[in-house]
N, C-alpha and C positions, 0 to 999 in steps of 0.2 A: 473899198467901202467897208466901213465896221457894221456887222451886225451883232446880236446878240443870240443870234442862233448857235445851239453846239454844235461845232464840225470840227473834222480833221483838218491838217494842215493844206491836203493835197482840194478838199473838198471846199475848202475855203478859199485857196485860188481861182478854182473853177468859176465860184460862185462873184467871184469878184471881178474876174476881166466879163462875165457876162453882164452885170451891171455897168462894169466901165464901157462896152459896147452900148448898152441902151443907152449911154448918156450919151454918148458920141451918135444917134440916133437920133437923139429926139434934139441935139443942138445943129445937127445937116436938116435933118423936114423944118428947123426955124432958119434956116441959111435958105432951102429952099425956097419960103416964100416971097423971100426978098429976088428971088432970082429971075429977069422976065424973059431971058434968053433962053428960047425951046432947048437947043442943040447945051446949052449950058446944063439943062433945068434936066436933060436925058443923061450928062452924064454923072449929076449928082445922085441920080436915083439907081443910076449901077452901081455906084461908091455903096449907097446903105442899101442895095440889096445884096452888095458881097458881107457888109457887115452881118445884115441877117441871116445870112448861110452860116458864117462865124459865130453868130450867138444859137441858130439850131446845133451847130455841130459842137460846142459847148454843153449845151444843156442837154446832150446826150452821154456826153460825158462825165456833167455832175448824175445822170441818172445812173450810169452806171459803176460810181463811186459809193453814191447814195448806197445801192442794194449789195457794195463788199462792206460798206460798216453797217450796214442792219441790223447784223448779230450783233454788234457792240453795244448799240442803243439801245435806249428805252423807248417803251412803245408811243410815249408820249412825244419823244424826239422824232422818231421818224416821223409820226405824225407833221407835225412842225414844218419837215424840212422837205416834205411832199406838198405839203400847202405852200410852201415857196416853191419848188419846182412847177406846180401849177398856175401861181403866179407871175414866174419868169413865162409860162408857155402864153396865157392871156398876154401879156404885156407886149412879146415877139406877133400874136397873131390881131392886135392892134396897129401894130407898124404895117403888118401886112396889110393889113385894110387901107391905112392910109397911105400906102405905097401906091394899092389898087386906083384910087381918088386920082392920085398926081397922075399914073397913066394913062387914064381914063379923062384927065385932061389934057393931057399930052398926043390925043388919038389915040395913042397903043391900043387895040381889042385885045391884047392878048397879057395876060399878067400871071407869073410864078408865081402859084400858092405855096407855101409852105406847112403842111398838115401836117402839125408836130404829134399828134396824136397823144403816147404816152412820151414823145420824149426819146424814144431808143427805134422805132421800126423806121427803115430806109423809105422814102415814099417813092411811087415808080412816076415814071415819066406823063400818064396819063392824068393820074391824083395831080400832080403838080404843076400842070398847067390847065389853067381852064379859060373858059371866055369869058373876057370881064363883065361886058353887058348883061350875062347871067346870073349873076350872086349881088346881090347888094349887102350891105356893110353889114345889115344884122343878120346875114342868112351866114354870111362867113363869121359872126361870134356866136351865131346857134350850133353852127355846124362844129366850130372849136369846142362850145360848151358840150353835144353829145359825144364828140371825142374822148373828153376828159371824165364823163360821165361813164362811158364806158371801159375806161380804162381804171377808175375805181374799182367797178365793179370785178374787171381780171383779180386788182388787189386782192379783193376780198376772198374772191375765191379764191388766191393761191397762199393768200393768211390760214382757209378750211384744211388745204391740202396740207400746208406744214405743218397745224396743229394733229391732222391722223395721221401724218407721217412720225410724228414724237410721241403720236400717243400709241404707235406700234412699237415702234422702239422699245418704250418703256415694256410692253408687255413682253418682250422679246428678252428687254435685262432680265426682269422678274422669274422668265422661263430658262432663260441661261443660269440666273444667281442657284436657281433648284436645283437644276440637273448638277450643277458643280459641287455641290452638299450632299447630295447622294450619291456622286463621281468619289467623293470625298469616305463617304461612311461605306461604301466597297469597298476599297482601297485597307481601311482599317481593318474592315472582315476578315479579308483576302490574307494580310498582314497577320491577322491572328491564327487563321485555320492553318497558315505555314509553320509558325512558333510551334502549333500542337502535333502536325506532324513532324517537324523535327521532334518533338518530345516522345513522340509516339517511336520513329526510330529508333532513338539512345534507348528506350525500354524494353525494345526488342533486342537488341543485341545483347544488352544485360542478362535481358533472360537467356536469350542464347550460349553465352558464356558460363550463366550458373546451370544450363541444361547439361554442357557439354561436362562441367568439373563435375558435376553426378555423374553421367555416367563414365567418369576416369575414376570417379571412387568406387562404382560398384564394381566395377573391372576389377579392379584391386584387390576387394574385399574376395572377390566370387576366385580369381586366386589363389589368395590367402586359403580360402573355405578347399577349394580344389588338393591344396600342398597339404593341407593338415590330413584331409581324406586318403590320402597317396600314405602320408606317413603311416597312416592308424592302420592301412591295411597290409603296408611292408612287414611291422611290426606283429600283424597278425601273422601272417604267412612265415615270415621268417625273424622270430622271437631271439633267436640269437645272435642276429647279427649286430655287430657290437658299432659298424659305421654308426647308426642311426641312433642319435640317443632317445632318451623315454621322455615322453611329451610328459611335462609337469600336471599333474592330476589326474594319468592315466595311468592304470597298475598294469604293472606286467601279466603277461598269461602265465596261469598258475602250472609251475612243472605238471609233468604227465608222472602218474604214480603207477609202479608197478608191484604189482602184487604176488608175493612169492607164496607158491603153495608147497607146502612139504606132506612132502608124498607119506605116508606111512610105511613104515617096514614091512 
């Protein structure tokens, strides 16, 4: 069956053999009334209640298709395609009423509810059978409609939960993107206080090199000073010795004069 709903491929099947099931439903309950044979009429009604297990267990399936393309959609589509899922669940829990009817003329007391609720939760063996005599037709589409009323309302609230679940998120990137920019402008510090200690290195050794060539020049020099003092005092002490030459700019020590006296006659 075409509709003009947007789905996916897989969601579009779903949605189609459950329609092709309601049609094959609602063309057996018009086969049914043509049928006056009890034992006939019992076993057409187990035909389309295996159908309806078939279109519950479908439209469990489109529920759970429905909520992996969520994120895909727009909000305006899923909207849409919940209003058809709700629709398919009225439409299923119509047949059930009129299921209820035929075995209720059939004698049966006893008749399979089918409480689709939202669609996805397993129903237990007690929900799903009740006594017919107890519910009449509009108590089981009130009871459908507070179903589906309440499972709205899960929606909603788990619409509230996803939206403070993104709106943590966000403050969480926001609190990440910062700490990453100050992660970031450490990083540069760190980077630089290293360049200046290497700088700071190279200019220690520098200096250490021009410490060390001073004191190899004063060594030098303070020998130099040492050798001249040794000469000037050789030269003093022993004036004639002719190994040592005469320090340029220095005069010899002046001979010793001797003084001759002459004696008088």
């Amino acid at each position: 069956m075409a509709t003009d709903l947007p789905m996916g491929p897989q969601l579009e099947q779903i949605h189609g053999e459950i329609r092709d099931n309601f049609r094959a439903l609602a063309n057996g309950f018009q086969r049914l009334d043509k049928i006056k044979d009890s034992n006939r009429q019992s076993k057409q009604l187990e035909e389309l209640t295996g159908k309806m297990r078939e279109c519950k267990r479908l439209i469990k399936e489109f529920d759970r298709e429905l909520k992996d393309e969520e994120a895909k959609n727009t909000s305006e589509v899923n909207k849409q395609l919940n209003d058809e899922k709700q629709s398919m669940i009225k439409e299923l829990n119509s047949y059930v009423a009129l299921r209820k009817t035929y075995m209720n003329t059939l004698g049966n007391k006893r008749v399979e509810l089918f409480d689709m609720g939202a669609g996805v939760s397993e129903p237990t063996a007690d929900d799903n059978v009740q006594v017919a005599s107890s519910m009449s037709n509009q108590e089981l589409i009130n009871a459908g409609t507070k179903t589906m009323d309440e499972t709205d309302q899960a929606i909603v609230r788990t619409q509230k939960v996803v939206e403070q679940t993104i709106e943590v998120g966000t403050q969480t990137a926001g609190t990440l993107k910062g700490q990453t920019e100050q992660m970031g402008r450490i990083v540069n510090e760190l980077d630089t206080i290293n360049f200046s200690i290497k700088k700071a290195s190279q200019l220690v050794k520098e200096i250490g090199r021009q410490v060390a060539t001073d004191k190899c020049i004063m060594l030098f020099l303070l020998l130099i000073v040492f050798g001249v003092i040794a000469i000037i005092i050789v030269k003093i002490v022993n004036p004639n010795n002719k190994d040592i030459r005469d320090i340029p700019g220095l005069a010899p020590p002046a001979p010793t004069r001797r003084l001759l006296y002459l004696r008088d006659a």
